[in-house]
C-alpha positions as MATLAB code, in Angstrom:
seq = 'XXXXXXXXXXXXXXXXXXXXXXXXXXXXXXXXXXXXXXXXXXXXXXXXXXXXXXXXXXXXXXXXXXXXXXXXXXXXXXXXXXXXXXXXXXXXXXXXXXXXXXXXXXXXXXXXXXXXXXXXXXXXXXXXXXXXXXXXXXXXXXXXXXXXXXXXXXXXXXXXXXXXXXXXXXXXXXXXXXXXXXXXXXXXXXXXXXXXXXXXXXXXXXXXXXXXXXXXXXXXXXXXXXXXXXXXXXXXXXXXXXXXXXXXXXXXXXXXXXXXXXXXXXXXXXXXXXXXXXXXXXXXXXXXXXXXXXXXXXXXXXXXXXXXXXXXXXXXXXXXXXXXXXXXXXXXXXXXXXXXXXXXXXXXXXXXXXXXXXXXXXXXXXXXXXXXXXXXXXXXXXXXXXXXXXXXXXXXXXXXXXXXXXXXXXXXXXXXXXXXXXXXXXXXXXXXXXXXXXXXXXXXXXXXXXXXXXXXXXXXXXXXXXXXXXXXXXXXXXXXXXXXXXXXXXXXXXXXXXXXXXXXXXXXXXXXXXXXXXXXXXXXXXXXXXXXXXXXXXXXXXXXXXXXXXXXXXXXXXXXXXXXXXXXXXXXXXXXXXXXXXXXXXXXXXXXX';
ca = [
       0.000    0.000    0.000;
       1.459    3.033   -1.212;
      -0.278    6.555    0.230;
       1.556    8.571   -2.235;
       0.495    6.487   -5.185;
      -3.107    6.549   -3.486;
      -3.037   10.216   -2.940;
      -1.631   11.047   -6.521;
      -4.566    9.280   -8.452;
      -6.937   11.044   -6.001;
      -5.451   14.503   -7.048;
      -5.474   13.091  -10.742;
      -9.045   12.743  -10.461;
      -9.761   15.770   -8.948;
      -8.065   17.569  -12.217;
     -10.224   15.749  -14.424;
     -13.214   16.715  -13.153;
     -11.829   20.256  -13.182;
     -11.293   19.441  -16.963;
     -14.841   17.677  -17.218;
     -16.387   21.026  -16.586;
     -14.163   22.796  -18.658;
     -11.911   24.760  -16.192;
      -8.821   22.514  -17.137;
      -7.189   21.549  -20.589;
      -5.927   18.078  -20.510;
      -2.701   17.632  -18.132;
      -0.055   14.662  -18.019;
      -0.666   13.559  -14.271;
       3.061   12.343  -14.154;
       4.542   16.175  -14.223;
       3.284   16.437  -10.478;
       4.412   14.604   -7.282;
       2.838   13.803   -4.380;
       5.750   13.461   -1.689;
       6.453   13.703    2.145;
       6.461   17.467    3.187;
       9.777   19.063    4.454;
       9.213   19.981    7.726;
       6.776   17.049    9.744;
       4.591   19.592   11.060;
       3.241   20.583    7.621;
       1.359   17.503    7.275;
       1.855   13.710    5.789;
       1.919   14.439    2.855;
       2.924   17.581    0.316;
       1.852   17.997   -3.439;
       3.083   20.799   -5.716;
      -0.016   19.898   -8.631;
      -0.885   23.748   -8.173;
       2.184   25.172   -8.869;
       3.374   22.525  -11.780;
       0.112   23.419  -13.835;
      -0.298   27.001  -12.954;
       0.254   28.059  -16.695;
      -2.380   25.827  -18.482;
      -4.531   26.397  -15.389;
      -5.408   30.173  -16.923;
      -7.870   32.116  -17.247;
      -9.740   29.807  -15.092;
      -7.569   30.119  -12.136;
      -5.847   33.219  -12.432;
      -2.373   31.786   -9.864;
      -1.667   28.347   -8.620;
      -3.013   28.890   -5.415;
      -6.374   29.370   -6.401;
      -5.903   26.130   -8.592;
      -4.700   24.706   -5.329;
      -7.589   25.905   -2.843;
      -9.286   24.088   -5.862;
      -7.796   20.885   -5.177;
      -7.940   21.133   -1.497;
     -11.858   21.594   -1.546;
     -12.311   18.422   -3.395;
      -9.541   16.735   -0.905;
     -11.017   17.496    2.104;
     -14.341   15.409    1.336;
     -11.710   12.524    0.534;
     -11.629    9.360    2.586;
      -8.957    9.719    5.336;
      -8.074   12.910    5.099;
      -7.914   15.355    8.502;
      -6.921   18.609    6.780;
      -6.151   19.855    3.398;
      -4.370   23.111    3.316;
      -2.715   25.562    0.874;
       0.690   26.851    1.578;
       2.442   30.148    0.061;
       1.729   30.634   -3.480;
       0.332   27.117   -3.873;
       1.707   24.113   -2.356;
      -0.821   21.315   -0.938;
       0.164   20.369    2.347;
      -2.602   17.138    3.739;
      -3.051   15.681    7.142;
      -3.939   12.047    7.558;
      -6.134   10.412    9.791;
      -4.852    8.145   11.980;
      -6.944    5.307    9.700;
      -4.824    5.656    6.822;
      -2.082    4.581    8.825;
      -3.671    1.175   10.000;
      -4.600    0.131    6.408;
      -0.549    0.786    6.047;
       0.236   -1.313    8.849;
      -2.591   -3.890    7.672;
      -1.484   -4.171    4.338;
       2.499   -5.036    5.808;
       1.298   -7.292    7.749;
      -0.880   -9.078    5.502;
       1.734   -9.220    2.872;
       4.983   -8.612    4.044;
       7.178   -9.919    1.427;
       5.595   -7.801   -1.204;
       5.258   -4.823    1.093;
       6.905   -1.962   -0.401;
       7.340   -3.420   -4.032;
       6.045   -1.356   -7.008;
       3.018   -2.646   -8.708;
       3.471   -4.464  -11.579;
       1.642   -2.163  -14.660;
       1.371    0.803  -12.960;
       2.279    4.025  -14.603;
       5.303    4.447  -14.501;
       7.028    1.908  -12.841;
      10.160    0.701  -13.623;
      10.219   -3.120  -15.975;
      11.913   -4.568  -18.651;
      15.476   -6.369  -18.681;
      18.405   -4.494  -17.331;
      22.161   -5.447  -17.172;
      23.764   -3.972  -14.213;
      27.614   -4.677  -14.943;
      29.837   -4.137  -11.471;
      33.348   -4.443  -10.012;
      35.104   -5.360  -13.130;
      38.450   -5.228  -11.838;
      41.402   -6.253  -13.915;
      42.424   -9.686  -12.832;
      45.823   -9.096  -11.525;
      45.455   -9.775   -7.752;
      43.029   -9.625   -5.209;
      40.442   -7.102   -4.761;
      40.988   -3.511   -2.406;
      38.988   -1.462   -0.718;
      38.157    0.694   -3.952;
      36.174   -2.617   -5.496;
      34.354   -3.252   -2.883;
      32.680    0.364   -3.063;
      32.103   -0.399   -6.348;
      30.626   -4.138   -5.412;
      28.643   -3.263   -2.725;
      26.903   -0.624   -4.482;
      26.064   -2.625   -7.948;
      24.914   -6.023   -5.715;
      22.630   -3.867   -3.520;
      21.054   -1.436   -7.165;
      20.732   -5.151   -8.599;
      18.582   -6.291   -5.424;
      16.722   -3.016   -5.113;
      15.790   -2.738   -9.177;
      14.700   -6.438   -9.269;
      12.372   -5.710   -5.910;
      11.247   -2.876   -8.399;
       9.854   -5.344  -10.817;
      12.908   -5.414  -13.710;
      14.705   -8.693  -15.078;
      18.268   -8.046  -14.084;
      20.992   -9.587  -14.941;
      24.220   -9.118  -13.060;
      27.289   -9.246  -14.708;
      31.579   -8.808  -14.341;
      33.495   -7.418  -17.131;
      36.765   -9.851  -16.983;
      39.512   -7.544  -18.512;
      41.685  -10.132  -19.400;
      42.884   -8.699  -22.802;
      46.115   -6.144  -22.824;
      48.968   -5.270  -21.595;
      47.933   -5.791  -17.391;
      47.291   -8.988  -18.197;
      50.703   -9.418  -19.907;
      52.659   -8.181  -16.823;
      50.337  -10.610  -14.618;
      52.077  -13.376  -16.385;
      55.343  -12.660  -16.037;
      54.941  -11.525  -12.644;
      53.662  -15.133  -11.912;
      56.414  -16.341  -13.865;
      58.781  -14.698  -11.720;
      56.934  -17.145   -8.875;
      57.339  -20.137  -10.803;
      60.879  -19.732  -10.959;
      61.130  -19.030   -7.187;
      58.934  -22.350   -6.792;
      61.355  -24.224   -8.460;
      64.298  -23.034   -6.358;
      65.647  -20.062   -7.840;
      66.015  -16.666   -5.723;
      63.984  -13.983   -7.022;
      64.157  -10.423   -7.156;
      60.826   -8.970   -8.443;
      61.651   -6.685  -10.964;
      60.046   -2.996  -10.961;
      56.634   -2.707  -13.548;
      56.303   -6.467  -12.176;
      53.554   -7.355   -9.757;
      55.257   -8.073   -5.991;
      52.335   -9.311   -3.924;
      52.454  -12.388   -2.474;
      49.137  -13.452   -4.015;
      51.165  -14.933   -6.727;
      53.564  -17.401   -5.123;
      50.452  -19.967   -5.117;
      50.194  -19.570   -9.168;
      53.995  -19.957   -9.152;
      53.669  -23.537   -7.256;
      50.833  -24.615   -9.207;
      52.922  -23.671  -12.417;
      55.787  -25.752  -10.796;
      53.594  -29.127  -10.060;
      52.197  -28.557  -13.553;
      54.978  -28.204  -15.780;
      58.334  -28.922  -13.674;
      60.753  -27.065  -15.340;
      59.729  -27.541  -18.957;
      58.685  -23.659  -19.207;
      62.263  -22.713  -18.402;
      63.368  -24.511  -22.102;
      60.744  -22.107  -23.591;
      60.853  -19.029  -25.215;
      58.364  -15.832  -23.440;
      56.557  -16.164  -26.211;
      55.805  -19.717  -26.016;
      55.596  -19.589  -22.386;
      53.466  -16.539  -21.929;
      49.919  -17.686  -23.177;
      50.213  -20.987  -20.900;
      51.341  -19.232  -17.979;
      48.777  -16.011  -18.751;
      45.687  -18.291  -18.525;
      46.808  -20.169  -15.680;
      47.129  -16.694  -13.621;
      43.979  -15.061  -14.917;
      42.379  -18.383  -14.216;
      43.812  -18.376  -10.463;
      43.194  -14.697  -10.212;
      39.504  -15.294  -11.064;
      38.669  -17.656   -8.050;
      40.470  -15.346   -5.258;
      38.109  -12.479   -6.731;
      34.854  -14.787   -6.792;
      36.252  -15.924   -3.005;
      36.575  -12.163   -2.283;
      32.903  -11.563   -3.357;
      31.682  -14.397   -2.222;
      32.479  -12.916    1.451;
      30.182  -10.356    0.787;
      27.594  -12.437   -0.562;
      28.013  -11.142   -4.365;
      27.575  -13.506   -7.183;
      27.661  -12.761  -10.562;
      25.399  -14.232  -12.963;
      27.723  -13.512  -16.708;
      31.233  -13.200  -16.810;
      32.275  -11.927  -20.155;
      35.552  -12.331  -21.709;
      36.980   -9.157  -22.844;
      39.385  -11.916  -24.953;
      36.113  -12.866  -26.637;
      35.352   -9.664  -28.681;
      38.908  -10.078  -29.919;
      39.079  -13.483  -31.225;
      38.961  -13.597  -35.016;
      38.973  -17.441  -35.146;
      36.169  -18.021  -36.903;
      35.818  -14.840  -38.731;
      35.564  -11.322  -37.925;
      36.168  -10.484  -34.546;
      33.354   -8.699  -32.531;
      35.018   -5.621  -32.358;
      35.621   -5.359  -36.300;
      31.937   -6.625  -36.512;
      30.913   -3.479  -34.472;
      32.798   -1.433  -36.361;
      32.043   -2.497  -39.656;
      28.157   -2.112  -38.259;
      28.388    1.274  -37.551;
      30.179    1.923  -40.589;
      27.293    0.684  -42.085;
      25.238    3.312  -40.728;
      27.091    5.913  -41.697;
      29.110    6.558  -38.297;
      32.531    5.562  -39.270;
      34.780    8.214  -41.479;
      38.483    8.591  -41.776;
      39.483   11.773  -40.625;
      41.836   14.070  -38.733;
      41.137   15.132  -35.038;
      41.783   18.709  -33.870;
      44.458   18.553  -30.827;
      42.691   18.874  -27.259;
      42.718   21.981  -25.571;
      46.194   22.558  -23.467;
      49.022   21.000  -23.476;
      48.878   17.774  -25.542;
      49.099   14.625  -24.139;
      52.445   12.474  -25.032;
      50.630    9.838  -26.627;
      48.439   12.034  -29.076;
      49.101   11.965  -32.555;
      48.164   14.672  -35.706;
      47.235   11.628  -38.277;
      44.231   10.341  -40.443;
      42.288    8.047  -38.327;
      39.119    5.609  -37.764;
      36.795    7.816  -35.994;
      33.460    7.243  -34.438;
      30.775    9.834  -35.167;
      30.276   10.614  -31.158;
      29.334   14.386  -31.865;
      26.439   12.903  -33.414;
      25.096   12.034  -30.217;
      26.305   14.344  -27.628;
      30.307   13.908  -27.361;
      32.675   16.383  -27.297;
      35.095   15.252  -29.856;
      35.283   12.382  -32.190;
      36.880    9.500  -30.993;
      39.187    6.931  -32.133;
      38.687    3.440  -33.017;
      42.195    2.203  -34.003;
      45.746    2.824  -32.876;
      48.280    3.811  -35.231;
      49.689    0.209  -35.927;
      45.712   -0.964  -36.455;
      44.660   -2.762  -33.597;
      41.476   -1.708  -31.925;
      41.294    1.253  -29.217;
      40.021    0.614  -25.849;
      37.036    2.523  -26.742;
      36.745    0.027  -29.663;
      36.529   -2.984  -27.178;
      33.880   -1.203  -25.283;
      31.572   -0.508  -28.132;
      31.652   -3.829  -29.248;
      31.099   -5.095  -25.570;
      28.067   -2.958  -25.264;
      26.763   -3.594  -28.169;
      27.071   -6.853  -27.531;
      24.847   -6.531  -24.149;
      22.311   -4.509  -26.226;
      21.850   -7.641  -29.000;
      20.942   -9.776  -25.210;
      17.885   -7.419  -25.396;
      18.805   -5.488  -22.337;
      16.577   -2.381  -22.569;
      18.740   -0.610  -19.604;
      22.284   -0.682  -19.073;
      24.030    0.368  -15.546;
      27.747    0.439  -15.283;
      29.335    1.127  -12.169;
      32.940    2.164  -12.763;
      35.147    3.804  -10.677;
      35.905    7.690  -10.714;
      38.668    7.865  -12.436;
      36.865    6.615  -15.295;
      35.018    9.955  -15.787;
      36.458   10.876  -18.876;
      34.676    8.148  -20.812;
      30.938    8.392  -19.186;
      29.625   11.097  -22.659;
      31.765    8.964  -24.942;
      30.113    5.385  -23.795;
      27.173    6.847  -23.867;
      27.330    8.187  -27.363;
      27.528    4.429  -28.529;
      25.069    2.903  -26.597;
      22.728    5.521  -28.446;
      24.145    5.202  -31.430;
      24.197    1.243  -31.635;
      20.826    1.129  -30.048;
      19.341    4.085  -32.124;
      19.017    6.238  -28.982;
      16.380    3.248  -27.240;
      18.637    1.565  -24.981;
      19.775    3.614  -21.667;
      23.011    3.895  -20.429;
      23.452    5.022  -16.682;
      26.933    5.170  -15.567;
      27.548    5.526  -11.790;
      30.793    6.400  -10.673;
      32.175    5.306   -7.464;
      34.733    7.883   -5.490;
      37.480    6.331   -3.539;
      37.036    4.767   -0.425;
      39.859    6.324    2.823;
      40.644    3.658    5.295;
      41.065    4.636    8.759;
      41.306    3.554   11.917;
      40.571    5.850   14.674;
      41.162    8.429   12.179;
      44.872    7.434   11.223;
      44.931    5.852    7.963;
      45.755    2.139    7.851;
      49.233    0.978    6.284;
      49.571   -1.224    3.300;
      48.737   -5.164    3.039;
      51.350   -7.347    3.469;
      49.405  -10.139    1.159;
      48.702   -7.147   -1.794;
      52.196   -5.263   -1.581;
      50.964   -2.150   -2.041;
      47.257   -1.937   -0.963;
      45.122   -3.242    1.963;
      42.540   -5.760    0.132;
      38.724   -6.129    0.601;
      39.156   -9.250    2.190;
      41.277   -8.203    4.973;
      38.595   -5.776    5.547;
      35.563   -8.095    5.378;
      37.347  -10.485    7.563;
      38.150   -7.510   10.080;
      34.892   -6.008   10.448;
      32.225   -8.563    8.930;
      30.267   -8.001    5.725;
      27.336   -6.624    7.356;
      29.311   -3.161    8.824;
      31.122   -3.380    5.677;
      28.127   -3.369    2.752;
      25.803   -0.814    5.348;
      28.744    1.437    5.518;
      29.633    1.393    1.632;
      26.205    2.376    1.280;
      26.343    5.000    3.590;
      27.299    8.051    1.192;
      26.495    8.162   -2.115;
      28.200    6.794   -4.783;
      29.680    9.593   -6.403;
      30.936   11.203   -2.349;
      34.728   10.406   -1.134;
      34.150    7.447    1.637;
      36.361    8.002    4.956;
      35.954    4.115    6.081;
      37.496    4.323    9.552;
      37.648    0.068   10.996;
      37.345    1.216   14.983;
      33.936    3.252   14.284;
      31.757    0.516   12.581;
      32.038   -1.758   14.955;
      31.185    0.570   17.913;
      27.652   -0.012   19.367;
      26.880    3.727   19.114;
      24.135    5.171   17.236;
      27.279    7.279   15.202;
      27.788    3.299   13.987;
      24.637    3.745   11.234;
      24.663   -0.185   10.950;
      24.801   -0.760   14.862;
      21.852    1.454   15.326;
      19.640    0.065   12.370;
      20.289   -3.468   13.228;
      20.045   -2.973   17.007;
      16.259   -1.031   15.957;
      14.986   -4.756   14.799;
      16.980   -6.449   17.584;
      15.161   -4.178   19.755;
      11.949   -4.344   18.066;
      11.700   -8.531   18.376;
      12.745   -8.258   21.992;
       9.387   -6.355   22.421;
       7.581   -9.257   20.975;
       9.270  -11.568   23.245;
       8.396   -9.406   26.403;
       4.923   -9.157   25.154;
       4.655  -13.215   25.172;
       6.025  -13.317   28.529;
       3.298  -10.877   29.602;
       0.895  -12.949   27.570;
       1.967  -16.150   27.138;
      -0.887  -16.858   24.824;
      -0.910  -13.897   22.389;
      -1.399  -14.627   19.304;
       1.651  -13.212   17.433;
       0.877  -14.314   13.783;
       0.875  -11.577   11.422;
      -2.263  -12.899   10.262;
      -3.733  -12.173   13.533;
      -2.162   -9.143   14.152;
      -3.825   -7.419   10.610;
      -6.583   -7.628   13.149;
      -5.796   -5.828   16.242;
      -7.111   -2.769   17.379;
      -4.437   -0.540   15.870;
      -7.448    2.381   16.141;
      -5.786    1.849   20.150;
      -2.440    3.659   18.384;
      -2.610    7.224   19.416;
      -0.148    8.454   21.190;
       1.902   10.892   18.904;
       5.511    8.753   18.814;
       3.206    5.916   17.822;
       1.314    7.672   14.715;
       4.748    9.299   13.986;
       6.693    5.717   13.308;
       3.576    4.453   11.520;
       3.553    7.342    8.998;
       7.809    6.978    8.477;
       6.336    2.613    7.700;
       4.223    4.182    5.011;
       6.943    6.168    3.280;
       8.652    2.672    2.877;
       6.792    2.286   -0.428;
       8.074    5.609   -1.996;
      11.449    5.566   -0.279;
      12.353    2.517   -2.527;
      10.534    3.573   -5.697;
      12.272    6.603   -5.762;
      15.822    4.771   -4.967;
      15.183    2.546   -7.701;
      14.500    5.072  -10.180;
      17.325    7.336   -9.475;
      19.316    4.109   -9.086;
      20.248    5.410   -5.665;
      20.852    2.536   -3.185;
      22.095    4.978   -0.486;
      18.516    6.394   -0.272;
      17.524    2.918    1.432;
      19.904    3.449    4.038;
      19.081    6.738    4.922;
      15.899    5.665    5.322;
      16.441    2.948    7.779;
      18.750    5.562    9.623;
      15.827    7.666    9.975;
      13.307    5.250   11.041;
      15.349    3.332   13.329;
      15.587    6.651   14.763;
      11.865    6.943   15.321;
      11.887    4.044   17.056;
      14.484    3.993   19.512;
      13.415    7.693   20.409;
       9.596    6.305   20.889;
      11.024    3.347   22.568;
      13.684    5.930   25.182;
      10.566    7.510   26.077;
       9.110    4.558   27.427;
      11.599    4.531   29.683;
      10.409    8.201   31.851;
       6.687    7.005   30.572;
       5.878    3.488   31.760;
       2.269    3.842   29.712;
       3.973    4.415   26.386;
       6.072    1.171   26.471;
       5.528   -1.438   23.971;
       4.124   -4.013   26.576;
       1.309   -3.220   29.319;
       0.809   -5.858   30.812;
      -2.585   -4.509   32.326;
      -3.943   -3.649   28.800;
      -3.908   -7.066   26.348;
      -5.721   -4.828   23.256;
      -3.407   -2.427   23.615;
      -0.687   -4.440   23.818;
      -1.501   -6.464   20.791;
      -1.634   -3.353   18.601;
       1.533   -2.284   19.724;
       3.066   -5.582   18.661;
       1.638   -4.927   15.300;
       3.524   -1.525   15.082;
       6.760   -2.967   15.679;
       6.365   -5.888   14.140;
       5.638   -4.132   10.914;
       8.715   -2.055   11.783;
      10.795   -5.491   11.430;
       8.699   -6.087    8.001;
      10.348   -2.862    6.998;
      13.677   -3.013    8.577;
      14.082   -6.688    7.038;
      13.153   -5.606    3.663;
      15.632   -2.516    3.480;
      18.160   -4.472    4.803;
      18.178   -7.332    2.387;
      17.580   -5.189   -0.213;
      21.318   -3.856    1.013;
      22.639   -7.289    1.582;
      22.735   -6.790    5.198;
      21.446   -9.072    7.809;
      18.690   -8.199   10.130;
      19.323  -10.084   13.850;
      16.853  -10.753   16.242;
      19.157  -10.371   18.928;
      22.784   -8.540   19.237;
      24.918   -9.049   22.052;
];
């Protein structure tokens, strides 16, 4: 049950009947927004109709707050509603009775697995398939701190978009074509010397971490020393897909500690094989060719001082202007193989012939540069109906008590994820990733989320449900035979709810619905933890004040009706809490010690 949704269609109607008599042209309902108010004591809910139509709304209403006394004289006959006024030149500003508020808590506990999903069909909700592409690190060693920003935050968009009602797919873009992957294997080379006796220096541009020795043993037991009596490059494709092959499982074990599992990984050595014709890259190419987006041409030089690599010659050049680029870009390198940029087009192209009708990468900030380009081809290869969101992931500080943490032994030159995980557990680490947004610098300090503070944002949402089953399990022991069920519950006297901390944590429940709707469609994740932050702050203020106020505390053990209805508050609190929280990856206990 979604008041906002409810509350929309009633305005909708209201400004058709204003049409029916002919003081209204038609009006797209989905240019206004029915949303909670700033400021609590405005009301429950906050519409700006008035003000969005005021232009089409003349000569019959001559400003928008006569168009919204309009609205507010047809609102206040409406079922449920307590008071609807106008505010400055034409906001709506409505008061809810306390009624609406029990159908809310009815309809969670009735159905609390689809409580705060989006319904299927209506307008505008989000559907169709979408390929949410996350992580993506080269395969060169194991995962930092960075990734797991990244991880966290494409794993928990997945969850929330599929909750949303869209087919999504998640999928890890192996970069295992270039030169990274070149120095990979003769950095684990270096190892497989070393495991057969040999004492190694690791030479600089190599990779030192210790990660490596295990490829280097495996090499060893494989081959004994018949890769010594070969030349590099005989030696370098075996040993190559041996390390990319190792370096694959420690980065599906690193994920796998956060509970992220990719459905597709895709070969980036795919679009470049030409083994059975052309490869996918020259296919993409010669495709867009086709269409008249491929010329041989001259780039101006970029503004500044030019970079060493760029060169004043005729090349392959993509069309991106055509579709909102700055410049032109490049398709092949001077001695003909494909650009970088190349490899992506044909990658995305290739997600957009799966019959993905939304693509979300999440790529780290330092990628940037490439978010108007990529998105250039996506339009162009999908003649502009396939969406491209790219979310970019700042770094991620480690601290601890406000010192930043030294490197990782293991890693050589960075601390990794699973260090972390293994430090802190997944749960502080996924709620605390999603504790900014994306695109904000992350000061991750190890000491501070795992205090039991309410500064610890995951400590003081998971200690809310902790706290909020304890009252069920105090209410048992006051009535031993309560019926708890939420099927029972639906049925208590929740009309007995009146007391103002009460109403207040029912009306944050019924912003559950919109909270994730409009986290979905901004493809905001972050937005889910806020909002547990702020209702698990309702509740442990409501529940403090039971401590001064005996008669305010979840069980009275004098009053069973009462008592009953107050277990149906915080149990649909839990509903709530449990959803957001798996929605984020993050577990929701019962009890914390």
């Amino acid at each position: 049950m979604n008041i906002f949704d409810i509350f929309h269609a009633r305005i909708a109607s209201v400004l058709d009947r204003l049409q029916a008599d002919g003081r209204l042209p038609a009006l797209d309902p989905a240019r206004f927004v029915v949303e909670p108010p700033k400021e609590a004591a405005l009301g429950d809910l906050a519409c700006n109709a008035a003000m969005v139509f005021a232009k089409e709304a003349k000569p019959s209403f001559a400003n928008p707050r006569e168009l919204a006394v309009a609205i507010c004289y047809a609102l206040a006959e409406s079922e449920g509603v307590a008071t609807a006024e106008v505010a400055g030149p034409g906001f709506i500003n409505i008061r809810l009775k306390p009624e609406i508020f029990s159908q809310v808590l009815r309809a969670a506990l009735s159905d609390p697995e689809n409580f705060g999903r989006v319904e299927k069909g209506r307008a505008g909700a989000l559907q169709g398939k979408v390929n949410v592409e996350y992580v993506s690190a080269n395969p060169t060693g194991p995962m930092h701190v960075g990734h797991g920003r990244g991880a966290v935050f494409g794993d928990a968009l997945a969850n929330l978009l599929a909750f949303s009602g869209c087919e999504v797919t998640r999928e890890y873009y192996i970069n295992d074509a270039g030169a990274q992957v070149d120095v990979l294997a003769r950095s684990a080379f270096m190892r497989y010397r070393e495991a057969l006796g040999e004492t190694i220096t690791i030479p600089e541009g190599l990779y030192p971490g210790d990660y490596l020795v295990p490829v280097g043993q495996a090499l060893a037991k494989a081959h004994g020393k018949a890769l010594l009596d070969k030349s590099e490059r005989e030696w370098l494709p075996i040993v190559k897909n041996a390390a990319i092959d190792a370096m694959m499982d420690m980065i599906r074990d690193d994920l796998a500690a956060l509970n992220i599992r990719h459905e597709v990984f895709f070969s980036e050595r795919t679009l470049h094989d030409s083994s059975n014709g052309p490869s996918k890259i020259d296919a993409a190419i010669e495709w867009l060719r086709e269409k008249g987006l491929v010329y041989e041409g001259r780039l101006p030089p970029p503004k500044g001082q030019l970079p060493d690599d760029w060169e004043d010659r005729e090349q392959t050049l993509f069309r991106s202007t055509d579709f909102g680029d700055d410049v032109d870009r490049a398709l092949k390198k001077s001695d003909g193989s494909p650009t970088y940029f190349a490899a992506d087009i044909a990658y995305h192209k290739d997600k957009i012939d799966r019959g993905f009708d939304t693509l979300v990468d999440v790529w780290g900030a330092d990628h940037g540069g490439y978010v108007k380009r990529m998105g250039a081809a996506v339009a162009a290869l999908s003649d502009r109906k396939v969406t491209l969101d790219v979310k970019l992931c700042q770094l991620v500080k480690l601290m601890r008590n406000g010192e930043p943490v030294k490197m990782s032994k293991r890693a050589g030159d960075f601390v990794t994820l699973r260090e972390v995980v293994d430090e802190v557990g997944l749960d502080a680490v996924r709620f605390m990733m999603l504790y900014r947004k994306n695109d904000a610098p992350l000061d991750f300090d190890l000491a501070k989320v795992i205090e039991q503070s309410k500064d610890n944002a995951v400590f003081y949402v998971q200690y809310a449900h902790a706290r909020a089953k304890s009252a069920v399990r105090q209410a048992l022991a006051a009535f031993p035979d309560l019926d708890v069920s939420l099927p029972a519950l639906a049925g208590a006297k929740l009309e007995l709810l009146t007391d103002e901390g009460e109403l207040q944590l029912a009306r944050v429940i019924a912003q559950y619905p919109r909270a994730i709707e409009a986290a979905a469609a901004a493809h905001e994740p972050h937005r889910v933890a806020f909002y547990l932050y702020e209702i698990a702050s309702v509740f442990h203020a409501h529940w403090n004040r039971g401590k001064d106020q005996p008669q305010l505390r979840f069980v009275n053990a004098k009053e069973r009706d009462l008592t009953s209805a107050r277990v149906a508050l915080v149990l649909s609190l839990t509903i709530v809490l449990g959803s957001g929280l798996r929605l984020l990856g993050v577990s929701a206990p019962d009890e914390m010690r």
